[in-house]
C-alpha positions as CSV (number, residue, x, y, z in Angstrom):
1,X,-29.9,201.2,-150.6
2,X,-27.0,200.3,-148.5
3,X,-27.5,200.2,-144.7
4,X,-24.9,202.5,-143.3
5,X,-22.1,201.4,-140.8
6,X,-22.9,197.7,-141.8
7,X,-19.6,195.8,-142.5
8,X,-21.2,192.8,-144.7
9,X,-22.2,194.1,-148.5
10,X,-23.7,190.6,-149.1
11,X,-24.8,187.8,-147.0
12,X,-25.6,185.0,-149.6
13,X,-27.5,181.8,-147.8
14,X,-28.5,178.4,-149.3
15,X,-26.7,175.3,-151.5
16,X,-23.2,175.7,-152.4
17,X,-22.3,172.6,-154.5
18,X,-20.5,170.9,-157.0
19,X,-21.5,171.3,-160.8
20,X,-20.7,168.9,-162.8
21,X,-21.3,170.4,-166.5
22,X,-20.7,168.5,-169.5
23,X,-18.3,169.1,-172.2
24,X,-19.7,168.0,-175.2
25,X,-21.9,171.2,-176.4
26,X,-25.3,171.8,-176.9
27,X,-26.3,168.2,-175.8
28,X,-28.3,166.6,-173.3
29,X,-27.3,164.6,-170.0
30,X,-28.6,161.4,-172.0
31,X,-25.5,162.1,-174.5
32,X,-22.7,164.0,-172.4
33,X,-19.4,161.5,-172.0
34,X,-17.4,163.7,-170.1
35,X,-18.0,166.4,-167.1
36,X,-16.0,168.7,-165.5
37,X,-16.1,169.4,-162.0
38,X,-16.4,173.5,-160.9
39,X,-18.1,174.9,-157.7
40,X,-21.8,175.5,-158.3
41,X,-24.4,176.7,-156.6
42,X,-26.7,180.0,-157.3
43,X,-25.7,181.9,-154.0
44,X,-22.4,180.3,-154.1
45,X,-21.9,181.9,-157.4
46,X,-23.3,185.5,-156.4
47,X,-21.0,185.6,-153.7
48,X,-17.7,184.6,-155.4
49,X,-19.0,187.0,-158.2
50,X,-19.5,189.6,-155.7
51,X,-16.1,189.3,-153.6
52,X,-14.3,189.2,-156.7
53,X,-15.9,192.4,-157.8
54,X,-14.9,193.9,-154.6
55,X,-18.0,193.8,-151.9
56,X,-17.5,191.8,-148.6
57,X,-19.3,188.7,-149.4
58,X,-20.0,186.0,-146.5
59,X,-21.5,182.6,-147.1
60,X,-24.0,180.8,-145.0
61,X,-24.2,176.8,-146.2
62,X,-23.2,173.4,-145.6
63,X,-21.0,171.0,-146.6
64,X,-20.1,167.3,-146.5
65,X,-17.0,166.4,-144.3
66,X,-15.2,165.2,-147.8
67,X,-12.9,166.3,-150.7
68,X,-15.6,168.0,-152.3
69,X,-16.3,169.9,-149.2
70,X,-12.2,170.6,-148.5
71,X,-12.5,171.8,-152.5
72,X,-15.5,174.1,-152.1
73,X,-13.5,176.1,-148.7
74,X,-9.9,176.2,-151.0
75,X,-11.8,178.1,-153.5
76,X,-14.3,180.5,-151.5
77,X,-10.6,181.3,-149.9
78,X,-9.0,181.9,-153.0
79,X,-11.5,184.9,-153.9
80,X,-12.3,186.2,-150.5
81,X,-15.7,185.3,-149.7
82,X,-15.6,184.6,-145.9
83,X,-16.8,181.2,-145.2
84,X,-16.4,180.9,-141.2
85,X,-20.6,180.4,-141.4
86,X,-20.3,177.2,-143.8
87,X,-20.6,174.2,-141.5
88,X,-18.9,170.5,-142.4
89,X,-21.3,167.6,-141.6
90,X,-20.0,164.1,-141.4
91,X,-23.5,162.3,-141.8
92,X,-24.0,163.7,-145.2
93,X,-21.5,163.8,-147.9
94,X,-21.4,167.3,-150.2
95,X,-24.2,167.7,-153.0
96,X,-23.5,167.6,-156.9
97,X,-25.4,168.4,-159.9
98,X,-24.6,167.1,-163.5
99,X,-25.0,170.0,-165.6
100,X,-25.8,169.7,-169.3
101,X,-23.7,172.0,-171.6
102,X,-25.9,175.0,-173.5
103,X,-27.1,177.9,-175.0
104,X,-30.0,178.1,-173.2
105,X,-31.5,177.1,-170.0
106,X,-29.4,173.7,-168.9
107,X,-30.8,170.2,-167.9
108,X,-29.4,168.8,-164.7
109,X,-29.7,165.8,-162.2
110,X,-29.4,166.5,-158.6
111,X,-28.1,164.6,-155.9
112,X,-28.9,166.9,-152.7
113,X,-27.2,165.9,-149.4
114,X,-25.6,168.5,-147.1
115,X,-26.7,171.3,-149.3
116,X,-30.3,172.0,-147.3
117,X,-28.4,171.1,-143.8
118,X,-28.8,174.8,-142.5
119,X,-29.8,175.4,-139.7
120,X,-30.4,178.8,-137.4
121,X,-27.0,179.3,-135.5
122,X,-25.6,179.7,-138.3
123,X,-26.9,183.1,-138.8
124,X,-27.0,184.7,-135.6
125,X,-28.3,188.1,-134.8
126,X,-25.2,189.7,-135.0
127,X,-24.5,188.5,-138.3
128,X,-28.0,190.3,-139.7
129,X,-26.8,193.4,-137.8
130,X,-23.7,194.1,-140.0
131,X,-25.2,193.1,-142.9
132,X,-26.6,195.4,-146.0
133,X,-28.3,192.7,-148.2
134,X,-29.7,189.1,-147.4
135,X,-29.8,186.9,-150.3
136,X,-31.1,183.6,-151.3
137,X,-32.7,181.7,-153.9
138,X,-35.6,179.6,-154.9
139,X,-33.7,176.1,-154.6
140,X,-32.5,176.8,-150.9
141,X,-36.0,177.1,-149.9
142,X,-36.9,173.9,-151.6
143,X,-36.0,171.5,-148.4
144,X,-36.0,171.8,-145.0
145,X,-34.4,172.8,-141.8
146,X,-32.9,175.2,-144.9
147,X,-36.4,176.3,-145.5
148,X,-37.5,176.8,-142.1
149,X,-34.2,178.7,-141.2
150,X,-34.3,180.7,-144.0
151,X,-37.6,182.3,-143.5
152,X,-37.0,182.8,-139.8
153,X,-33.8,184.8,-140.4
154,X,-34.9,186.4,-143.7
155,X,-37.7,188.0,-141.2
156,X,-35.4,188.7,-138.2
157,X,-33.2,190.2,-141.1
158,X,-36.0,192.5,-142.5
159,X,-37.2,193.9,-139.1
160,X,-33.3,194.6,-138.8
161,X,-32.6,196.9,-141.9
162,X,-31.3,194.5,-143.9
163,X,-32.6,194.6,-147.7
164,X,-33.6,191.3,-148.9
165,X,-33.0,189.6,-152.3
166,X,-34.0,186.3,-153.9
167,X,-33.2,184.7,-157.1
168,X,-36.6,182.7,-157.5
169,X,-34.9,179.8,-160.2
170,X,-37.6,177.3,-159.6
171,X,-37.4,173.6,-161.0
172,X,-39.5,170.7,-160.2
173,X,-36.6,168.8,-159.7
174,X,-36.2,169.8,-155.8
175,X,-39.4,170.6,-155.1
176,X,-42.3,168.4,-153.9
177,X,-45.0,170.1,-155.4
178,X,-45.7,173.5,-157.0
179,X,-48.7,174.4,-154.7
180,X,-45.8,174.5,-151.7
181,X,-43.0,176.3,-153.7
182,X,-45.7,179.0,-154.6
183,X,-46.5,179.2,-150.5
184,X,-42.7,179.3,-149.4
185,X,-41.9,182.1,-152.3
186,X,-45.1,184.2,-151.1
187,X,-44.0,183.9,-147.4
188,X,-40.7,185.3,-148.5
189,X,-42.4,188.2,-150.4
190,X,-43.5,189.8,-147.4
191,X,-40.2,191.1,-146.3
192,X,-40.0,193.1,-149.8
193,X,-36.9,191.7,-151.4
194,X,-35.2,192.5,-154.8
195,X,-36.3,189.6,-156.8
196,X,-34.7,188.3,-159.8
197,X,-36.2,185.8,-162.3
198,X,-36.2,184.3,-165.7
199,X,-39.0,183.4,-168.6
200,X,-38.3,180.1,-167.7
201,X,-38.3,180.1,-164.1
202,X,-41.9,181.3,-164.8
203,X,-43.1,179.0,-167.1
204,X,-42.1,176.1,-164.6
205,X,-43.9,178.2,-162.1
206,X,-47.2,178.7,-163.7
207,X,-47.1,176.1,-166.6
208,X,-48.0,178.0,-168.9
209,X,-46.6,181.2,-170.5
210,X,-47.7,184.1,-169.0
211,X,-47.5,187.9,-170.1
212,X,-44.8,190.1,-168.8
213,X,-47.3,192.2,-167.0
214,X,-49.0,189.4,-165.4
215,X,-45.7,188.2,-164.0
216,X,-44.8,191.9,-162.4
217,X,-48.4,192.0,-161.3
218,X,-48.1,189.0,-159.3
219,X,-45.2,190.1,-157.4
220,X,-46.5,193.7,-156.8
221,X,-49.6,192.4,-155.5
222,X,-47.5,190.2,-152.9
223,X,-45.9,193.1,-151.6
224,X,-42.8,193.5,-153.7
225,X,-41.2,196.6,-155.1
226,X,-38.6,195.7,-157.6
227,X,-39.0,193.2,-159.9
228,X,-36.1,191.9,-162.7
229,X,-37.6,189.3,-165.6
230,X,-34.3,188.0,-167.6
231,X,-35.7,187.4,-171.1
232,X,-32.5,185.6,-172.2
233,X,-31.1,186.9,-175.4
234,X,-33.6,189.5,-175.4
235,X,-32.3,191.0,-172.5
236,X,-34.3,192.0,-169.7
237,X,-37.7,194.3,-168.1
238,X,-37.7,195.6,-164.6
239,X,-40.9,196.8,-162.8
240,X,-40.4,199.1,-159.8
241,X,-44.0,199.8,-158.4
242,X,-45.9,203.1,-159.4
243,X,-42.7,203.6,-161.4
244,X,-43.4,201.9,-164.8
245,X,-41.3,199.5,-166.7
246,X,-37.6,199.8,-168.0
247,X,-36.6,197.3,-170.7
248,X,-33.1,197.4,-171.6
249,X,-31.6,194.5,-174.9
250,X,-29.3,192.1,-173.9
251,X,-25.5,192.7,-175.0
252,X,-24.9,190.8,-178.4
253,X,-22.6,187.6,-177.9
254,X,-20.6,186.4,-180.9
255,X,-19.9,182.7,-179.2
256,X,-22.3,181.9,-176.7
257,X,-19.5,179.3,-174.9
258,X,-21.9,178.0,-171.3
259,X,-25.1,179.6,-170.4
260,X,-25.0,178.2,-166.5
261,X,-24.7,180.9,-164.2
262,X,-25.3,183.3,-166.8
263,X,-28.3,184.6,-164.4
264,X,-26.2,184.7,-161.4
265,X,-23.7,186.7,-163.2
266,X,-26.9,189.0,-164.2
267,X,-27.5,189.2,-160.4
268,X,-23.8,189.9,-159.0
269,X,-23.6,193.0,-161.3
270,X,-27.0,193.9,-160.5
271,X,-26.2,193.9,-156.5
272,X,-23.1,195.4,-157.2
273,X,-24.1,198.6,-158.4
274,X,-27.6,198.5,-156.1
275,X,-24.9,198.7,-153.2
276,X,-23.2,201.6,-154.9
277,X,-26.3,203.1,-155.0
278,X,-26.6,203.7,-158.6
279,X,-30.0,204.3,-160.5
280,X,-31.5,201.4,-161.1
281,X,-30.9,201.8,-165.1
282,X,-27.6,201.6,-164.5
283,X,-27.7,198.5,-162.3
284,X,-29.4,196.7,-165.2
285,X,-26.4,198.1,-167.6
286,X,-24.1,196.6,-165.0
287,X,-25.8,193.5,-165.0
288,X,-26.1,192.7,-168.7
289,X,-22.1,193.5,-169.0
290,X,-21.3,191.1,-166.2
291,X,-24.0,188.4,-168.0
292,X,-22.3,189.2,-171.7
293,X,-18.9,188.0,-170.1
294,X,-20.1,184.6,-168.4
295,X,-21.8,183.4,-171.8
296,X,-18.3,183.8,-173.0
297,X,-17.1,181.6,-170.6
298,X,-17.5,177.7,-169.3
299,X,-17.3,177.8,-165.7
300,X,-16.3,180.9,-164.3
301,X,-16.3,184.7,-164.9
302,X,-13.0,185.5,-166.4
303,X,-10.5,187.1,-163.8
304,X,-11.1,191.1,-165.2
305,X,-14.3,191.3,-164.1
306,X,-13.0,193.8,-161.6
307,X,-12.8,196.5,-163.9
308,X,-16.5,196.8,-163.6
309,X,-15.7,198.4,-160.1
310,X,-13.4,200.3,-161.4
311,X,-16.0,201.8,-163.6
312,X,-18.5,202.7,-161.0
């Protein structure tokens, strides 16, 4: 659980962005007319989810030297998450990604720029030392230096205490090919990190549908502990190793209003509780409250999600 005497909760590294997501419902890009513009980015949104639920949250990222970029520091301000490790480039303008609008798991276009500009100083030993979990996703391992970077430090962070966590939400779209995704996101499992993934995240993967079992035993047999598969509307299954399996339903949803970052939301309250060193059951409840809400909401999480802290 948490590392004592360590004054970051949450270090979140990788692509902080600009979502685009449509506003016509339940269609593809191909027939959206009109977008609005919200900060995006998995990380991005686990940290603003976290400070906003009351954690220290820091960012490690990169942005263009542009309005986007100036829009992306207003609002990690706004909510607390500290951003004195995002770095403004000037040779790179800030990424976007046009978003469909849906119930279930989104299309989208990217346009990557500064996003995978990471580089090492920007997590310095010092950082790792005060920090309780290192977290980063599947998408900010897709390019490098941000790949290279990220597996040095997520090492030099592991040997230091720090408890690891990765959202592995895989797409073809930003990677080359799947052979060196599966390489980059077994290099990572070494260092034991809380890992987080979807059905569909797993059938990009493997291309093909796999049983639940099969998915945990994959992860397990690379040297992870803790395992969460979201199963969408039917909730979700966790597999701690030599522990069994808990499977807990979703929370029913009258209006489903924007499924992106429903899983990030899943994550946050996950985190959340794992810091407060709650049982692991109870991280799950946490997290399938905090996911109920976003699916309510376009954009993001309403502004009483604090109450969830005050619950704890």
């Amino acid at each position: 659980m948490k590392a004592n005497n360590r004054d970051i909760d949450i270090l979140c590294v990788g692509e902080v962005l600009i979502d685009f997501i449509g506003h016509q419902k339940d269609v593809l890009i191909n027939n959206t007319r009109d977008y609005h513009r919200y900060l995006g980015g998995s990380p991005t949104n686990v940290a603003m989810n976290s400070a906003r639920l009351g954690l220290n949250a820091k960012m490690v990222a990169t942005v263009g030297n542009d309005g986007f970029g100036e829009y992306i520091f207003k609002r990690l301000n706004e909510v607390g998450v500290q951003a004195s490790s995002v770095k403004k480039i000037s040779n790179k303008p800030t990424s976007v990604i046009f978003v469909s609008r849906s119930k279930k798991t989104p299309d989208f276009i990217p346009f990557r720029e500064a996003d995978y500009c990471i580089s090492e100083d920007q997590i310095p030993t010092e950082l790792l030392k005060e920090t309780s979990i290192f977290h980063t996703t599947c998408f900010a391992l897709s390019k490098n230096p941000a790949q290279s970077t990220i597996l040095k430090k997520a090492e030099e962070a592991y040997n230091l205490g720090c408890q690891l966590s990765i959202d592995i939400n895989y797409a073809d779209e930003v990677w080359d090919n799947k052979d060196e995704a599966l390489n980059v996101i077994k290099a990572y499992c070494k260092f034991n990190p809380l890992i987080k993934i979807s059905e569909d995240d797993m059938l990009r993967l493997f291309e093909r549908s796999l049983p639940h079992e099969e998915i945990f035993e994959f992860f397990h047999n690379e040297g992870v502990e803790t395992i969460c598969l979201t199963l969408g509307s039917e909730g979700v299954k966790l597999s701690q190793k030599g522990k069994g399996i808990i499977q807990l339903p979703a929370i029913k949803v009258e209006s489903v209003m924007d499924a992106t970052g429903a899983g990030d939301a899943f994550w946050s309250g996950f985190l959340f509780a794992y810091i407060k060193e709650k049982p692991i059951k109870e991280c799950l409840e946490v997290a399938l409250q905090l996911a109920s809400l976003k699916l309510q909401n376009v954009g993001r999480l309403p502004d009483n999600i604090d109450i969830l802290s005050k619950l704890l």
